[in-house]
C-alpha positions as a Markdown table, in Angstrom:
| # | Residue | x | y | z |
|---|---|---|---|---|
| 1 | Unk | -8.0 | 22.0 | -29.7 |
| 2 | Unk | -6.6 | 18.8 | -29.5 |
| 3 | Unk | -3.7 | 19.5 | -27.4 |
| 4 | Unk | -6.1 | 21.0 | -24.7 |
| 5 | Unk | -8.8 | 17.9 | -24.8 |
| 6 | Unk | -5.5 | 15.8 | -24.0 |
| 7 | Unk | -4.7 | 18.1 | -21.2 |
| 8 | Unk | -7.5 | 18.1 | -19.9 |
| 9 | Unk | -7.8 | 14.3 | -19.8 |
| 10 | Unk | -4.0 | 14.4 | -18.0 |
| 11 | Unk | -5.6 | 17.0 | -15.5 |
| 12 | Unk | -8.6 | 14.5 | -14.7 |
| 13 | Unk | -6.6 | 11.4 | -14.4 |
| 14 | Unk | -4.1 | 12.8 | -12.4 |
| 15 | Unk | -7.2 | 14.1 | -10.3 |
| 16 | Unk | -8.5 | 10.5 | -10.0 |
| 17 | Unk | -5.0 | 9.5 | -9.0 |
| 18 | Unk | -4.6 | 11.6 | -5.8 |
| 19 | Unk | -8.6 | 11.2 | -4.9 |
| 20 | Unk | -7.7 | 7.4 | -4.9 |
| 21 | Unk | -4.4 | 7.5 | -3.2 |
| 22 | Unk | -6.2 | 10.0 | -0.4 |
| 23 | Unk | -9.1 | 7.4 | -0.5 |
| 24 | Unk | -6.1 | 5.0 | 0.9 |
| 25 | Unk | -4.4 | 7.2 | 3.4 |
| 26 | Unk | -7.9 | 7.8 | 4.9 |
| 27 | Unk | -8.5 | 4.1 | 5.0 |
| 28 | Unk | -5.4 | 3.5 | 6.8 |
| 29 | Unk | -6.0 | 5.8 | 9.3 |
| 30 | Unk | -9.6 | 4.0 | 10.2 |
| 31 | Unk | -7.5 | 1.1 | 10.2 |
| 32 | Unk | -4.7 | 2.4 | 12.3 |
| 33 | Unk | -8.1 | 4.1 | 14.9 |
| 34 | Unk | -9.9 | 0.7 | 15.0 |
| 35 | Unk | -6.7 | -1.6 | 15.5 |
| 36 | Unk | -5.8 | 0.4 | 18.6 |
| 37 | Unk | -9.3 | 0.7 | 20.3 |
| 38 | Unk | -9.5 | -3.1 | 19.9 |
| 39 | Unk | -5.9 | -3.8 | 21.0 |
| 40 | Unk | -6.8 | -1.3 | 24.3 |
| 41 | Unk | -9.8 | -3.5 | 24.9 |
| 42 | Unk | -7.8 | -6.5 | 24.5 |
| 43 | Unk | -5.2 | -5.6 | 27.0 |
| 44 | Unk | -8.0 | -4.6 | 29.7 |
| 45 | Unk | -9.6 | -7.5 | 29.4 |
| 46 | Unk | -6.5 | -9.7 | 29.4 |
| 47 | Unk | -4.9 | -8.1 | 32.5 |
| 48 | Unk | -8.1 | -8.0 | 34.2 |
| 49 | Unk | -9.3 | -11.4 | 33.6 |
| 50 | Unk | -6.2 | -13.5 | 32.7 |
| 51 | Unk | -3.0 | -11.6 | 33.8 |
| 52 | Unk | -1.0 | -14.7 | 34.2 |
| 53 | Unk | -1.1 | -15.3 | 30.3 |
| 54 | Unk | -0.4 | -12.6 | 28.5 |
| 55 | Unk | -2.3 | -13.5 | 25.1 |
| 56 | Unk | -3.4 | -10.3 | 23.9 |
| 57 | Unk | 0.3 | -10.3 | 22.4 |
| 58 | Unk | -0.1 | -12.7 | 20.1 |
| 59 | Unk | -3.3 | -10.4 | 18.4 |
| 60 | Unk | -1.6 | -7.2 | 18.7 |
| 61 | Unk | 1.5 | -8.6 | 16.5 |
| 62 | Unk | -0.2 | -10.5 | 14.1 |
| 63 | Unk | -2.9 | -7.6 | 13.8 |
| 64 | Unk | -0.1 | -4.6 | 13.8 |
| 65 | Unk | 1.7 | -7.1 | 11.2 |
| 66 | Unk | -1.3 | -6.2 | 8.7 |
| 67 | Unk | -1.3 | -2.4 | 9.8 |
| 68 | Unk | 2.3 | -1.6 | 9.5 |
| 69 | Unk | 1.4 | -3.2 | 5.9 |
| 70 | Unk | -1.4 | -1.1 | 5.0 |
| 71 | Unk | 0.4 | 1.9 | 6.0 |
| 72 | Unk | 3.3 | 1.0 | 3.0 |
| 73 | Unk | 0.8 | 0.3 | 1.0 |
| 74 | Unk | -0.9 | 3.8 | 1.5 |
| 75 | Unk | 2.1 | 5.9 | 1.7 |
| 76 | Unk | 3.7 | 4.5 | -1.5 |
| 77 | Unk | 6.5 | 2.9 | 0.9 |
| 78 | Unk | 7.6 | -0.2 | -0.8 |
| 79 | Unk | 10.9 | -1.1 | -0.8 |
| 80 | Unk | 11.1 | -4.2 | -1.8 |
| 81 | Unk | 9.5 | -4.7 | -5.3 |
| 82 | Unk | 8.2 | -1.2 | -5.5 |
| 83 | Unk | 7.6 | 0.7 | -8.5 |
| 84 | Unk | 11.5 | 1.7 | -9.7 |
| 85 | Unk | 11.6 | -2.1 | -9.7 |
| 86 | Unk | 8.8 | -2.6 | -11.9 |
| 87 | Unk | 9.5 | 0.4 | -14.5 |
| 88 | Unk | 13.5 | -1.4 | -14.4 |
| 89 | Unk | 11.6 | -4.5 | -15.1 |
| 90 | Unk | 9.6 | -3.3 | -17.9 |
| 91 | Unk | 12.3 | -1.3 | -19.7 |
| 92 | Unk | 14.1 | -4.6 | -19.4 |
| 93 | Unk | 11.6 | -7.3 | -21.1 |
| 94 | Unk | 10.8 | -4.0 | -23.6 |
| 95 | Unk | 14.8 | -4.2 | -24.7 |
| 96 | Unk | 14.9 | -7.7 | -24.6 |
| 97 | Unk | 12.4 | -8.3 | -27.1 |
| 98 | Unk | 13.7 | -5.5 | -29.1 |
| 99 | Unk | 17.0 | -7.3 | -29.3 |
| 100 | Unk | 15.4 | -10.1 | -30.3 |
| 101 | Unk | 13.3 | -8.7 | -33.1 |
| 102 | Unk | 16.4 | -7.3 | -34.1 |
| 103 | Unk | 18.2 | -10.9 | -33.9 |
| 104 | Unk | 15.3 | -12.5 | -36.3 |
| 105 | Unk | 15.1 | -10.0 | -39.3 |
C-alpha cells in the first residue's frame, strides 16, 4: 500500500513539474509576441518620425537582452551555472563534510 501512495505522490509531483515548466514556455512565448509588436511599433514610429536617429536600437537590444534570457530560462538552457553544476556542487560540499566528519572521530 505504501509503495503505491509513494508512487502516486512521484506521479503528482512530476505532474506539477511539467505543468510549471509549460506554465514558463507559455510565458515566454507572450513574452517573445509582446516584445516584437512593440519593437514593430517602435521602428514605424522611429523611421517615420525620427529617421535620422535610429534609437529604437538601443530598446530592441536591451529589451531582446531580457528575452533571449527568458527563453534559457524556459527551455532549461543554461550553460553557465546550470543544473550539472549544481548537483557537481552539491555532491561536492556533501563529500567534503563527510571527509571531515571522518577526520574528527
Amino acid at each position: 500500500m505504501e509503495l503505491i501512495m509513494e508512487q502516486h505522490t512521484n506521479d503528482y509531483e512530476k505532474y506539477k513539474k511539467a505543468q510549471k515548466q509549460v506554465r514558463e514556455i507559455k510565458g515566454f512565448y507572450t513574452h517573445l509576441f509582446i516584445y516584437i509588436i512593440v519593437m514593430i511599433g517602435l521602428v514605424y514610429i522611429n523611421l517615420r518620425f525620427s529617421p535620422q536617429y535610429l534609437w529604437f536600437i538601443w530598446s530592441m537590444s536591451g529589451w531582446g537582452i531580457g528575452v533571449i534570457f527568458h527563453g534559457m530560462k524556459a527551455f532549461n538552457y543554461t550553460p553557465f551555472l546550470g543544473k550539472k553544476w549544481e548537483e557537481q556542487k552539491i555532491k561536492e560540499f556533501m563529500e567534503e563534510e563527510a571527509n571531515n566528519k571522518k577526520k574528527y572521530e
